[in-house]
Structure formats: C-alpha cells, structure tokens
N, C-alpha and C positions, 0 to 999 in steps of 0.2 A: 827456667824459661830461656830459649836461646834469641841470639840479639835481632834476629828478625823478626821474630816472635813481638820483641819487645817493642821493635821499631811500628809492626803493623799497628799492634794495638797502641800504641800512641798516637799513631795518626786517625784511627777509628775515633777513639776517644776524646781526640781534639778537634778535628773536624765537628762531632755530635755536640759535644760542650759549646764548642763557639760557636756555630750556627746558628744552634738552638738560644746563650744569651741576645745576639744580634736579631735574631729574630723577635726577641722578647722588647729589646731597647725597640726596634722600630716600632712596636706596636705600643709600645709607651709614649714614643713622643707624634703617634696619628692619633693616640686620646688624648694629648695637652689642650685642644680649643674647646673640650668639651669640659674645662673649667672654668672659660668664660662665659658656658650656657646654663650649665648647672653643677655645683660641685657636686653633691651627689651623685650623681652619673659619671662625675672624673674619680671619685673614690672608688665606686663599684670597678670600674676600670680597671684603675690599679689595683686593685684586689685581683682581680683577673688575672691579671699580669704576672703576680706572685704568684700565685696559686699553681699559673703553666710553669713557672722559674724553679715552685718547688715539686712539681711534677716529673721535671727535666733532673734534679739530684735526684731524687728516688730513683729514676730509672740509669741513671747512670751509676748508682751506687747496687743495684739488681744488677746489672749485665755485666761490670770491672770489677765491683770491690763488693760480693755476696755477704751481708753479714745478719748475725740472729744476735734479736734484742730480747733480753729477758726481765720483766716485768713485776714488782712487787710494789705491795704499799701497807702501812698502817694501818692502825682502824678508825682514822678518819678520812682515809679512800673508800671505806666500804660501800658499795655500791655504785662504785665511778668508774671500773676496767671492766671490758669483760672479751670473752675472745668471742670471734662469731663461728657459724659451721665452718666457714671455708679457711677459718683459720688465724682470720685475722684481728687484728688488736681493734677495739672499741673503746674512745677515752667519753666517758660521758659528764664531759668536764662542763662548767658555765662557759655559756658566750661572750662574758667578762671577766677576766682576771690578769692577775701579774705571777707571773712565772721568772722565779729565780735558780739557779744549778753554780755548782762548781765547773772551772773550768781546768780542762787537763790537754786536751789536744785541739786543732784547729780546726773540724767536724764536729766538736760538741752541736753549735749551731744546727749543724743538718739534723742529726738523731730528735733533738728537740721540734723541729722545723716538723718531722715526720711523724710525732706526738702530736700535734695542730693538726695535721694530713687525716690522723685518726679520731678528732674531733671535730672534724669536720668544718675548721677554721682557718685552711691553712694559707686563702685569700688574705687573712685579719691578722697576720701579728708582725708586731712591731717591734726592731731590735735596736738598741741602743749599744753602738759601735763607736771602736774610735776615727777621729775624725781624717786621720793618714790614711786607711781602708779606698776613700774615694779616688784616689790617684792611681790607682789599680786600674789598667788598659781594662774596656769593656764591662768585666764586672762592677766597677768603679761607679762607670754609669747606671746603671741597673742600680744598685745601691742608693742614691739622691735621688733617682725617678720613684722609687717604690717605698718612700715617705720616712724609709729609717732614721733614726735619730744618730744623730753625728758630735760628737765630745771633743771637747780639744782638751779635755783635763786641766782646764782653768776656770776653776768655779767660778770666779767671777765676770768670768766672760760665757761658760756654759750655762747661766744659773736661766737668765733670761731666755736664751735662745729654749732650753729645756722646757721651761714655763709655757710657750707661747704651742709648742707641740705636744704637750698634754692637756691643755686645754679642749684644742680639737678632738684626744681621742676621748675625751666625756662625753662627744658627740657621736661615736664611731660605733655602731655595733654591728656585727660584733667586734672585740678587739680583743687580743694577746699582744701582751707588753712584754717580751723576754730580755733579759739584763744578767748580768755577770757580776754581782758585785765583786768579786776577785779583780778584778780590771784588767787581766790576760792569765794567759795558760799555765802549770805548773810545769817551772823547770826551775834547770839548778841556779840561774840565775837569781829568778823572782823569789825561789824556796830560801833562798840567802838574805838578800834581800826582806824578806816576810820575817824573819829569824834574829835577824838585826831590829827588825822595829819593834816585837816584841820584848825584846830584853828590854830595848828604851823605854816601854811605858810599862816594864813590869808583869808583863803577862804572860800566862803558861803559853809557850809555842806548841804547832801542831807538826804533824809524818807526812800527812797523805795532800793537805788542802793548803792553802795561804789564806791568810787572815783576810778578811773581809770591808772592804772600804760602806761606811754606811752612810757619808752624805747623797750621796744619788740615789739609792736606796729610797732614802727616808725622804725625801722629797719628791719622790713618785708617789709615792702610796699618798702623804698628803695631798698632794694633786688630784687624786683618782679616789679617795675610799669614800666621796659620794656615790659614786657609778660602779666600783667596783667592791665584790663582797670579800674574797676572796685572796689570798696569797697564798700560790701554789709553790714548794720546794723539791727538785732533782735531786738526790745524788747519784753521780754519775760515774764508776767503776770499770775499769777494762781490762779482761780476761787477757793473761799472756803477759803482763806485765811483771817481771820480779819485784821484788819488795827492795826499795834503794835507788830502782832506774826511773824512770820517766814517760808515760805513754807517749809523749812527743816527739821522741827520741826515733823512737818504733814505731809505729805508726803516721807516718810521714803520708803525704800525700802524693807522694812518688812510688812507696811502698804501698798504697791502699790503691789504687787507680793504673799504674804501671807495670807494677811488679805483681799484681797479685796475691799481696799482703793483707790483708783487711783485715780489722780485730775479730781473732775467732769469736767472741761473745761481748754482747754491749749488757751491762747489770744496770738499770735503774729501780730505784728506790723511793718512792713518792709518797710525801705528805703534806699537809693542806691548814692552811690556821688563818680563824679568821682576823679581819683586818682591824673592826673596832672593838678585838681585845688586841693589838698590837700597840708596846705605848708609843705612839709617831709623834705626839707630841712635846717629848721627852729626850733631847741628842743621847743624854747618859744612858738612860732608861735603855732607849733605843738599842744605841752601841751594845750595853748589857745581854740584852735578848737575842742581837743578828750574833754577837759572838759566840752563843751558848747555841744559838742552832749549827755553827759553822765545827762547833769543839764535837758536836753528835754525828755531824758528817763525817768527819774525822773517825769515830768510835766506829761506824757505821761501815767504810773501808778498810780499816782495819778488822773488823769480822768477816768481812768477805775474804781476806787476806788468808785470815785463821783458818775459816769455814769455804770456802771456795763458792760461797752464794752471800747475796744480802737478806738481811732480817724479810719476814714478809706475814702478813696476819690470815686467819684463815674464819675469824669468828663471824656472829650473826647478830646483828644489831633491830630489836623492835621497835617499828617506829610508833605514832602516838597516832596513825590511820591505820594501823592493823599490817600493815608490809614491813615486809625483815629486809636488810643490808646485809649483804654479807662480801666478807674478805676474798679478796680473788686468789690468795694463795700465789702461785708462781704461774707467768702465762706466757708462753715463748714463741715466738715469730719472728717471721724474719722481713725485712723490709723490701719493699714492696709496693708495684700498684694494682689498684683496687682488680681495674683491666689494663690487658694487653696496650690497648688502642692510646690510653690517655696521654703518653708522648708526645702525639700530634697536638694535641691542645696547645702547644708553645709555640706551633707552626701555626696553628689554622689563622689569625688576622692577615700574617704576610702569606700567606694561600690565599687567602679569598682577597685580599687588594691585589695578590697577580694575576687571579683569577677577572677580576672587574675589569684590569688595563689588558689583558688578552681578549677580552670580550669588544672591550669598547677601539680596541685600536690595533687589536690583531697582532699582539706582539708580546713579549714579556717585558717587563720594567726595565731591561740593563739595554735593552733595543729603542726603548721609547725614550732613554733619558737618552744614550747618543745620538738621537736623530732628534735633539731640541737644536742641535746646533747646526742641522743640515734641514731647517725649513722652508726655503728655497727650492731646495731638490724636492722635498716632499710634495712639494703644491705645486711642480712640471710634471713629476710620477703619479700624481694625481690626475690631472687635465691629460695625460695619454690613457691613462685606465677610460676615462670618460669616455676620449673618443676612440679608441678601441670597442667599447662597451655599445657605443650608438650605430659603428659600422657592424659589427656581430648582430644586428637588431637588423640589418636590412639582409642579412641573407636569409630570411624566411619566405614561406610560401605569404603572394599578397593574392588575393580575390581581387581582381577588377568590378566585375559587375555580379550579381548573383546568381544570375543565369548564363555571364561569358565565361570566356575562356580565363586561366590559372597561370598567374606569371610568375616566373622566379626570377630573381634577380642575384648579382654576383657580386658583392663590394667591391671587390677587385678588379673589377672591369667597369661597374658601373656606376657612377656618381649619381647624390640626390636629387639633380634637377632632371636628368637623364630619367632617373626612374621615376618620378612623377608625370615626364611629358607621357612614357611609356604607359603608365596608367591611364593617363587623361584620355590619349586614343584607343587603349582597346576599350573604357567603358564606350566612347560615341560607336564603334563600330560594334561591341555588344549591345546596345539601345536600337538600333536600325534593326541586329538581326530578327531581335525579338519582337520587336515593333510589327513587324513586318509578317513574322507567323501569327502573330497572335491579334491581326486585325478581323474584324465578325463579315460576314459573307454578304450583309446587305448595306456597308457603309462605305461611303464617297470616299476616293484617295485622288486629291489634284497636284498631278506632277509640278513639281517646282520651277523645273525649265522648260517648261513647255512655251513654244512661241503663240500660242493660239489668245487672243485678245479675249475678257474676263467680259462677255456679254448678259446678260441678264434671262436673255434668251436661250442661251446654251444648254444645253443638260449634258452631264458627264456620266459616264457608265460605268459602274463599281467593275474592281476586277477580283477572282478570287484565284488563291494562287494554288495548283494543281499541273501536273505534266505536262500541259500545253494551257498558256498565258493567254487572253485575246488583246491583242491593243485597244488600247482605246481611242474612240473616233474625235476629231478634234471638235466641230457644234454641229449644228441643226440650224439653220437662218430659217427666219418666216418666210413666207413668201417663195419658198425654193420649187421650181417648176422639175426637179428630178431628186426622188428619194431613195431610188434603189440601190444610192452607193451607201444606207444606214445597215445595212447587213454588211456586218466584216467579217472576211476570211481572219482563222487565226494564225497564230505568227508562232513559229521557233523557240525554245528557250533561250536561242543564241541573242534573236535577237531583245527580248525583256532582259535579257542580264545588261545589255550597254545603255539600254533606256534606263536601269537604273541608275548606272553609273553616274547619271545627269548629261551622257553625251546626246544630247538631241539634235543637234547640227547636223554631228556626222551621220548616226543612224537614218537608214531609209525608210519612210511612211508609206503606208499605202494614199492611196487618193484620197481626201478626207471631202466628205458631202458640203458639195458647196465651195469647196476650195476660194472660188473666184466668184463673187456674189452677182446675183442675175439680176440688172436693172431694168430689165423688159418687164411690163406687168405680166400678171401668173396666168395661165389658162386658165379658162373657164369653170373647167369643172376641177379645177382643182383647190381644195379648200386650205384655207390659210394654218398654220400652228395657233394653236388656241393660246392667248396671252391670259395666265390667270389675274392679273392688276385690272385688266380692262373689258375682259368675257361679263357679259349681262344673261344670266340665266331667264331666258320666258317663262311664263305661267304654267302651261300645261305643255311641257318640255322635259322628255325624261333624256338623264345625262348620259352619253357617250360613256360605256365599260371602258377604262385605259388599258392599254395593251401593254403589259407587262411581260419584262422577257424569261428564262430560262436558260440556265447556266449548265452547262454538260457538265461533270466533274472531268472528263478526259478529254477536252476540245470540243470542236462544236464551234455554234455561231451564236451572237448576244443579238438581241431585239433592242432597239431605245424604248422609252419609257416615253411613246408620243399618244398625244390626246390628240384626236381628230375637235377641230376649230365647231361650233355652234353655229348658227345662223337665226335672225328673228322668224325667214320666212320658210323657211324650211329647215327641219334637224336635221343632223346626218343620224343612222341606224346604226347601231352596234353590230358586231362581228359575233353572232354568240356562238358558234364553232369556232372559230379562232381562239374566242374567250373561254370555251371549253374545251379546245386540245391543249391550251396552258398548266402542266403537269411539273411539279418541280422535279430536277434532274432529269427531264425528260423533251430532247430539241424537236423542232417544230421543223415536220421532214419537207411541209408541202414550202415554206419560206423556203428552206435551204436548197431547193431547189430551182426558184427562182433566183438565188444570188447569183448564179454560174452562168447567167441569161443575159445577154447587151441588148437593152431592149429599153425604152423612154418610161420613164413614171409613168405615164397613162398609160402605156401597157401593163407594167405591173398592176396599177391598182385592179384595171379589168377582169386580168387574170383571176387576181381574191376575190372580186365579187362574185363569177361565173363559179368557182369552184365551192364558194358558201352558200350558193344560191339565193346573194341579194341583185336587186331588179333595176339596173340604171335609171 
C-alpha cells in the first residue's frame, strides 16, 4: 500500500472512529437525568449506547480490517451455534452468564463483544478492565459512561468497589459479565513473567497462555451464581502466528486498521460448565479447577498448532422431551453487520437532537451555541424580521367596501395612518354610491342642505334616478292663491350632479311655489290644502281620489301628491279622468301642456275642469 494510500485511509478511519465514539459519549451524557427519573430507563439507555459503540467496531472492523471467524465447541455447546441462511453465526446462549477467554492481543475484547452482537446481547455485557484504560482521550470516556467495571489491582481497595457493581448486575437482564482472568495479553514480557511464578509455587508452566489469576474470578461467580447459571469459556487462537512469536507483536492495531493486516482467521473454541458444580467456595479447590481448565486451553492451541484448526464436536444429544442437540461441527463467518444501514444507529440521537434544534431555531447546534453569546444581536434581528414581516403584510390588495372600488397600497410610499385614512374615505364615498343606486322608486330623499324651512305642511317629491333628474320643488304653503308653478320643468344632469355635491347656494333653482308667502286672504273659489291633523270628514261625504303623479323613466314632468281640501257645505268632486289617465311610466300630456302657459291658478284650475267636463 503506498503512503497516500495509507495516509487517506487513516484519515477515513479516524474521522469514522472519532465521530462515531463522540457521538456516542454525547448521547451518553443527554441520558444521565434520566437516572434521576428512573434507573431503568438510564440502564436501557446505556445499553443503547453500547450496543451503537459495538455496532460502530463491527463496521469498522468490515470495511479496514476484513476478517473470518471460525467457530467450534464441545458437547456441551450442543445446541447453542448455529449459522443462519444468510450466513451468519447464531449464539443461542442464556441472557445470563459470565464469559471467560484467554487473552493474546488487544481486540480479543471486539471478537468477543461480536459473540454478544450474535446473541443478541450485545446492549448487556459488562467488562471488567483495568482501571488506567479511562485516561484514554474519548474512549476513556465511553468506558465510565457505559458502566464497565474498573480494577486498580489492589484487592483491597477493588474488593468493595467490585461488590457494590455486581450487586446491581443481579438486577440487570439481560447481562454478560466478560473478564480476562489472565489480567493482560500474552507477550514476552508477561509469558516471563507467568514462568517465574510458576517455578515459585511449583507448578507445571504453560507455551501458549499465562497462568490464571483466580481471586477476581472466584468472586464473581460468588456474587452472581444466584442469577446466573452458567460459566461460558473462549479459547482464542490466531491463524498466521508462528509457533514462539506472539499475536501482539503481529497483529497490531496499526497493522489491522492501517496497514491492512488483519488476522487471516480468528479460531474459537467454546465450552460451557455449570456454575453450582464449580467449587467457588473453595480458594484451593478453586485455584485447582481454573488452572486445569487454563492447562486444556493450553492442550487446545497447541492442537490447532499441530492440526491448523481447533478440536470441534459434531454428535447428537437426546433430550428427555424427545428433541436431539447436536454439535455444530465447524461454522465460519466472517464479521459483520446484520444490515448495511445499522452504522447509523451510533449517529441517530445526535441526528435527531440536531434535527430538533434545526426545527425549533432554524439552525444547526454549532450556530446555536455561538449565537448564545450574541443575544442582543438576536432579539434586534428579530424585532426587524417583525417589522419587515408587518410592512410585506400591507402590500396586498385591501377591499374597501364590498361593492367599491379596490385599493393597493405601496409600503414604501405609504404609511399605516395614510392607508387607513385612504380606506376610511373610499368606504364613505363607496356607501353614497350605492346608496344612491340602490334607493326604491317610491321613497322620500330630504336634501341635507337644503335652505327650505322643515314645515309640517310641505310635501317633498321622491326623485328616481334615470337620464334626466327632475328637481325637487322646495313646499306647497296652504293657502296659496297660485299653483301652477307645482309642475316642474326638468333639469340637466349637470345641474343634479352639483345639487349633489351639497352646493346649494351656488346652484340655480328654478322659482319654487310660493317662494314669498301670500298674506292676502285666498280667493274665493279657491280651496284651501287639506291639513290631515285638522280635516273633519262629514257623514255622507265621499273623499276626494288624491292625485298621484307619474314619473317618465326619460324626463318628463312630477305631479305633487295634493288632496284637494273638504268642506262641510259642500264637497269638492273628484277628477276621474285625470284619476284615470294616471298610468305608470306614462306623463300626463293635457298637464304638461299647461305648464308652458303664464296664466293665474284660476285659470289653470278652469282649464281642467272644462276639459274633464266638471260644471263650476
């Protein structure tokens, strides 16, 4: 591999590695208050936690350092391995046990860790490490978050601390307890070491393994062999090692991750004995038994040595419900996750908390935690989004009235009292116009500026609005000795537009009936306006038809709406020609003919009676 080569994939693989633990510790210490609500839910937690951490080596040991683990056991694994169709290893181990192996290189850990991965516990097991390990940048942390057990190799100061966390995992299930009684890796140091102490007490030494510490040991299992049945043993073997050299040597972790080395083949060897035939309460006893399985590990590499594989059983065990066990024989795989996808499991907490602070504040965490110290600025850049946001709001279309006219307005030109006055007037001048078409053809409209005095007496004459307007006549006085100026000629559009306006000063009238009120008494024959307050209807008296006018739709002349006055001693007679040429939309040609005429009310009246043929 050339050094570029080497240098990418380092940065690949350490970028992926650190990330991936940081991401893990932060999701570690967002589940620490959920030990103050409930432990249960902080154990589940961290179990989580592990579980993405050992998801994270699997997949780092797939894509840098490819290797195949080869799988045997005795015949009290029978019925505990099996491979599935796709290939992969099934440990159908209990969800309680203590798991013991030799140690030879600084990955044993992982390969075991991926044993639990395949039983489906890999949330649950617990390693008891030494206590220097935590001073380690990053992983360090992850370590003390993820509840492992920490030795300082002073019994008498580990004895208690050990106690007080096996306790809890009596409580824990599931749980895998994994432990080293070796107490570190095989090298020429320790193998010297291990060689020396056996001469001292006498005993045969071993090739392949170092002798076995059995107070930690044997203090576990007492702790645990109410809750757990079980004690599972590794042997653990690595293809490609000569016989004299050291897997540790070779297999480096510069070499398995960098360079591309990885052990061509991992051999384990697994057997299984249970706990209350172990004598634990026994130190000699004890010592006895872990040494005689540690001299078989021994026996056991050394055949793989011989034979280039480990022992493995292939028989059929009957059980006493009628189902056979049988030996798995040899089962090879290589490590591996289940899928593709489950990498992300180490991200997804710190994804979905940046996902939450992108949602809620529009930004990513390394934006939101700089901008704790610029909150000042934030809450100005606020207050201008606002009022940006409220003038964007007035450049839309406003309705004034529902049936006026449609205003736009400009922010930039126009301010909010500006556009409210703007509204306020075109609703009144949309109110007027519709007012105004949409008044009924027989109801009273009294000009507001009119000069004409609000007498009792008056009558006003509707007006309806069509191509030519007629004015209206300002009253009718009783008593008036000339009626012929109540016919009005009609008037311009020009001039009803300024009458609207409310100019009534300046606009011209025509002569209105009566103008100048006539203190002379009335002629004779001319009869008074009938006052309805004060009119006494006689007995056998039939009433005066009222003379109702007739409105042209295109000009024309209005009639008022006059009752000819009663008398006790004589009635006046009805017009009933006149009251039967009253045709609606239809003017009154023989009146209209007399308006054009200068001539005294007693001659008008004459005229109508001669041409109806009533008899003075």
């Amino acid at each position: 591999m050339s050094g570029e080569s080497k240098i990418t994939q380092a940065i690949a693989l350490g970028s992926y590695f650190l990330s991936g633990c940081l991401a893990i510790n932060v999701s570690q210490v967002l589940g620490a208050p959920l030990y103050l609500v409930n432990e249960d839910w902080y154990n589940s937690w961290i179990s989580f936690t592990k579980q993405s951490f050992n998801l994270l080596t699997i997949t780092l040991t797939q894509w840098w350092a490819p290797t195949t683990v080869r799988v045997s056991g005795d015949a009290s694994m029978r019925g505990q391995l099996f491979k599935s169709v796709e290939g992969n290893l099934i440990c159908n181990f209990p969800v309680r046990l203590i798991l013991i192996a030799n140690h030879q290189i600084y990955t044993d850990w992982l390969y075991l860790w991926w044993i639990a991965h395949c039983g489906g516990a890999a949330g649950r097991v617990y390693i008891i490490l030494k206590e220097s390990l935590k001073n380690i940048p990053v992983i360090g942390w992850g370590i003390q978050l993820s509840q492992f057990i920490l030795l300082k190799r002073n019994w008498e100061k580990d004895k208690p601390h050990l106690s007080k966390h096996l306790q809890k995992l009596n409580n824990h299930d599931p749980m895998w307890l994994l432990l080293f009684p070796e107490g570190t890796n095989l090298a020429p140091s320790t193998r010297l070491s291990s060689k020396e102490w056996a001469v001292k007490n006498s005993i045969p030494d071993m090739q392949h393994t170092l002798h076995p510490r059995t107070t930690g040991i044997q203090f576990c299992l007492q702790e645990l062999r109410q809750t757990v049945g079980y004690l599972y043993d590794c042997t653990i073997a690595y293809e490609g090692v000569p016989r004299g050299q050291y897997a540790q040597d070779i297999y480096t972790l510069q070499a398995q991750y960098l360079q591309g080395k990885p052990p061509e083949k991992v051999h384990m060897y697994w057997r299984r004995f249970q706990i209350s035939k172990i004598p634990v309460d026994n130190t000699k006893s004890f010592e006895s038994w872990l040494r005689a399985r540690w001299i078989e590990k021994d026996a056991y590499i050394e055949h793989y040595y011989r034979t280039g594989q480990m022992p493995c059983d292939r028989g059929i065990t009957a059980m006493p419900d009628g189902t056979k066990r049988k030996g798995c024989g040899y089962i090879e795989t290589t490590i591996k996750a289940t899928a593709w996808h489950e990498f992300l499991q180490a991200f997804a907490p710190i994804g979905a908390l940046s996902l939450v602070l992108y949602t809620l504040y529009n930004q990513l965490p390394q934006n939101f935690i700089s901008s704790v110290g610029n909150i000042n600025q934030r809450a100005i850049m606020d207050k201008v989004n606002s009022i940006g946001g409220r003038s964007a709001a007035l450049k839309k279309t406003l309705t004034a009235y529902s049936g006026g006219p449609t205003l736009t307005f400009d922010s930039d030109q126009v301010s909010n009292e500006q556009a409210v006055a703007l509204i306020q007037k075109a609703t009144k001048q949309a109110t007027i116009q519709n007012l105004s078409t949409k008044l009924p053809t027989n109801s009273s409209l009294k000009p507001s500026n009119s000069s004409v005095s609000h007498d009792t007496r008056s009558i006003y004459v509707p007006i309806k609005r069509a191509s030519s307007v007629p004015i209206l006549p300002k009253k009718l006085d009783a008593g008036s000795s000339k009626i012929s100026k109540a016919i009005i000629p009609t008037r311009p559009k020009a001039a009803v537009s300024e009458m609207s306006k409310g100019d009534s000063a300046q606009t011209k009238r025509p002569p209105s009936i009566n103008s100048k009120p006539n203190t002379t008494a009335p002629a004779k024959k001319l009869p008074a306006i009938a006052q309805p307050s004060k009119a006494k209807k006689p007995a056998n008296t039939t009433p005066a038809s009222p003379v109702k006018r007739s409105v042209p739709q295109t000009g024309g002349t209005i009639i008022p709406n006059v009752k000819p006055a009663t008398t006790q001693s004589k009635p006046v007679p009805t017009i009933p020609k006149l009251a039967a040429a009253r045709q609606p939309n239809k003017p009154v040609t023989a009146v209209g003919k007399l308006a054009t005429k200068k001539s005294s009310g007693a001659a008008v009246i004459s005229n109508v009676k001669q041409q109806n043929g009533i008899k003075s």
